[in-house]
N, C-alpha and C positions, 0 to 999 in steps of 0.2 A: 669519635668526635668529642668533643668538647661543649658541652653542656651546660646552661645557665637556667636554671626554675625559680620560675615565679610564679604566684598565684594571686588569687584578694579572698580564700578562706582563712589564711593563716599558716602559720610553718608547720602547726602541728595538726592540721588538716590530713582525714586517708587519702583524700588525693594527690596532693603533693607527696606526701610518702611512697604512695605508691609506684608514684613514679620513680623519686629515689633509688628504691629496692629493686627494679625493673630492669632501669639504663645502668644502673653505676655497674651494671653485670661486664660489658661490653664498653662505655663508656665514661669519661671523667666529669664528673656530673656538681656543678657547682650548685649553693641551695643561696637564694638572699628573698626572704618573703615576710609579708606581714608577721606582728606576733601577736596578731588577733585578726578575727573575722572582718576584710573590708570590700562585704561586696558592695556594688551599685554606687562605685564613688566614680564611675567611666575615669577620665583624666585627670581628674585632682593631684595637685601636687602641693606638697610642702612648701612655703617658701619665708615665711616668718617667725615660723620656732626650729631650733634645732634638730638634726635628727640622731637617733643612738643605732647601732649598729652591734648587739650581743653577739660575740660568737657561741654558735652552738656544735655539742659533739652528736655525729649522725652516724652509722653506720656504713660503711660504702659511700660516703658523702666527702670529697676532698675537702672540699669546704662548705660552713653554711652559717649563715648570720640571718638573726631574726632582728627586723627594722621593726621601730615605733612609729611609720610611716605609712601611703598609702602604695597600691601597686605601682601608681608608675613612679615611685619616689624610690621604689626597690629597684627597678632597671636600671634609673639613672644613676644610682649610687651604686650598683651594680658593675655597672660597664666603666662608672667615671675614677670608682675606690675599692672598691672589696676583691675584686678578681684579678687572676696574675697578668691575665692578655684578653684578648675580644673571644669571648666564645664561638664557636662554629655556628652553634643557632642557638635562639630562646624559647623556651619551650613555658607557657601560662598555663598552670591547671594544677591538675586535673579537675576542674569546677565541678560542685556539687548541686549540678541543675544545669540546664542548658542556657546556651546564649545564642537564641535563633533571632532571625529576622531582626526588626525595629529593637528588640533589646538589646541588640550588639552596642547602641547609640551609647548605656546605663553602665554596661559591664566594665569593673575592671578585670579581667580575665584578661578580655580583646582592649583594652586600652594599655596593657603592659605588653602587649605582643607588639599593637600599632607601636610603642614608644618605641621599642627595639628595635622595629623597619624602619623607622624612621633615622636610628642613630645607624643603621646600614648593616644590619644584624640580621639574617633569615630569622623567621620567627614564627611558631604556631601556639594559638589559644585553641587547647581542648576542653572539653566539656563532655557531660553526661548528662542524660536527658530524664533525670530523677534528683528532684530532692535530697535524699536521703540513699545513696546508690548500694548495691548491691554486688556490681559484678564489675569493680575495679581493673579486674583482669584484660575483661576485654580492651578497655579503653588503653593499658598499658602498649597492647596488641600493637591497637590502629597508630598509638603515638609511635611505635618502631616502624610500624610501615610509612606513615609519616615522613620520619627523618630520612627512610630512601629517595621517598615522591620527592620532598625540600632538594636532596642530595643531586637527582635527575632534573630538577624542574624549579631551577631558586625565581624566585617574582624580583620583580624592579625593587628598589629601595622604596622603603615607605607600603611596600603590602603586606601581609600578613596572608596565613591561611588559619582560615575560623573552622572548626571541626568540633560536629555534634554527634556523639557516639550515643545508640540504643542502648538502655540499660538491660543488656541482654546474654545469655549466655555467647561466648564465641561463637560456638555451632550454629545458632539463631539469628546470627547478623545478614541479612539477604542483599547485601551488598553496598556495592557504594555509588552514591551519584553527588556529581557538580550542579550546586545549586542555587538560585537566586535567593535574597534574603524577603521572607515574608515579614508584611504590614502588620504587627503585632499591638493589641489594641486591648486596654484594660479599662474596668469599671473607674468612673471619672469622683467618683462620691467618697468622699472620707467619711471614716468611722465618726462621728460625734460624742464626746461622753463628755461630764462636769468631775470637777475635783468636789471635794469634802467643802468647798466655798464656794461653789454655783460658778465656777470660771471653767469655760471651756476650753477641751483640747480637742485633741483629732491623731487619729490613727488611718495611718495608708492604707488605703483601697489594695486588697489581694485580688479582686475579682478577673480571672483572663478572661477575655473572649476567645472561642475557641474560630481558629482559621478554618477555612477551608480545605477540610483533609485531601480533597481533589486536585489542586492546585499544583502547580509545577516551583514549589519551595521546598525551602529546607526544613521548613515547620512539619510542611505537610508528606516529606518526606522519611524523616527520623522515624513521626507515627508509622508508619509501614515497615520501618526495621531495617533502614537502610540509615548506612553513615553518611555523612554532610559532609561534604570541603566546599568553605566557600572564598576563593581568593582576596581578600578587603584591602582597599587604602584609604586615602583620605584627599584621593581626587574624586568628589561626588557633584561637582558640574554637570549640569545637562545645558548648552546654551541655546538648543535647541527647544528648549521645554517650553518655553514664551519668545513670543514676537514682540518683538522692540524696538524693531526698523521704526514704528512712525513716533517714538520718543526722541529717538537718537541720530535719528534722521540717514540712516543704514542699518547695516545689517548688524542682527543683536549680539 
């Protein structure tokens, strides 16, 4: 297959590499990603300053260019100038933290996957459900099983598949389920502090609330050790969800 990586750590991120070192074994594996850390920009894109496009020498890496951009400003420039033809699928990651439930809204991770379905590109944003990960391997694993599932089972244009892998040994993975994305809900309170001139600033609230491990999510899934696919697009209509016949005088 033919291969395009993206991520929002940065090119020189262990997850992205790792992936590198993984596919380019078996496939032609193109690299165009931040060349710095941009997570949490979800869909930000470029559109008033230029962008620059480094090439870099990578190992097993047909090609790779590290952009002064955001993630989905590396797809776009991706698919539109850097690569020789449309790749087979885009692969986002391997993020260094997961992107469950209501974060997926924040992530570019899944907002460089979504741009890719959208341009008509299969595509998967993976993740690892630590910080600071440990056992890359695995995740490498599920992204080759992945590219089969993709290979057996492509989504309509415009979805993506979001996959949250346990930071866990191979051996320790207890499987995999399809899962709904959990309500993910953080402390609402900024940090307060003053500069050396009594002018306030504020630093983001880290605080998570923690889901209900019981739950039939992919939050509360992962915690049990089990991998996440969750199929996403960007048709999130419910017309069903409110009654509007008596505004609109029929049916809502």
């Amino acid at each position: 297959m033919k291969i395009l990586l993206v991520n929002d750590d940065g090119i020189d991120a262990a997850g992205i590499r790792a992936l590198m070192h993984g596919l380019s074994e078996k496939h032609t594996v193109w690299t165009v990603a931040p060349d710095r850390e941009r997570s949490a920009v979800s869909k930000g894109m470029t559109l008033n300053l230029p962008l620059r496009a480094v090439p870099r020498e990578i190992e097993g890496v047909a090609l790779a260019y590290a952009v002064d951009g955001l993630p989905v400003d590396c797809v776009r420039l991706g698919l539109g100038n850097l690569v020789p033809e449309q790749p087979d699928i885009v692969v986002s990651g391997i993020n260094h933290g997961p992107n469950l439930g209501t974060d997926t809204l924040y992530s570019g991770t899944c907002a460089a996957a979504q741009e890719a379905a959208l341009s008509g590109v299969q595509a998967i944003a993976m993740s690892v459900d630590r910080r600071h990960p440990v056992h890359f391997g695995t995740a490498v694993a599920v992204t080759k099983r992945m590219l089969e599932i993709v290979r057996r089972h492509p989504l309509p244009s415009g979805m993506f598949y979001n996959v949250n892998v346990p930071d866990l040994p191979t051996e320790e993975i207890r499987g995999y389920r399809l899962a709904n994305l959990a309500t993910v809900r953080y402390n609402k309170t900024y940090v307060r502090c003053e500069d050396p001139l009594g002018r306030p600033y504020y630093w983001a609230p880290r605080g998570r609330l923690d889901c209900d491990p019981n739950d039939d999510t992919d939050d509360a899934w992962v915690r049990r050790g089990f991998v996440t696919v969750t199929p996403m697009g960007f048709h999130s209509e419910d017309l069903c969800a409110v009654d509007l016949s008596e505004e609109f005088g029929g049916e809502a």
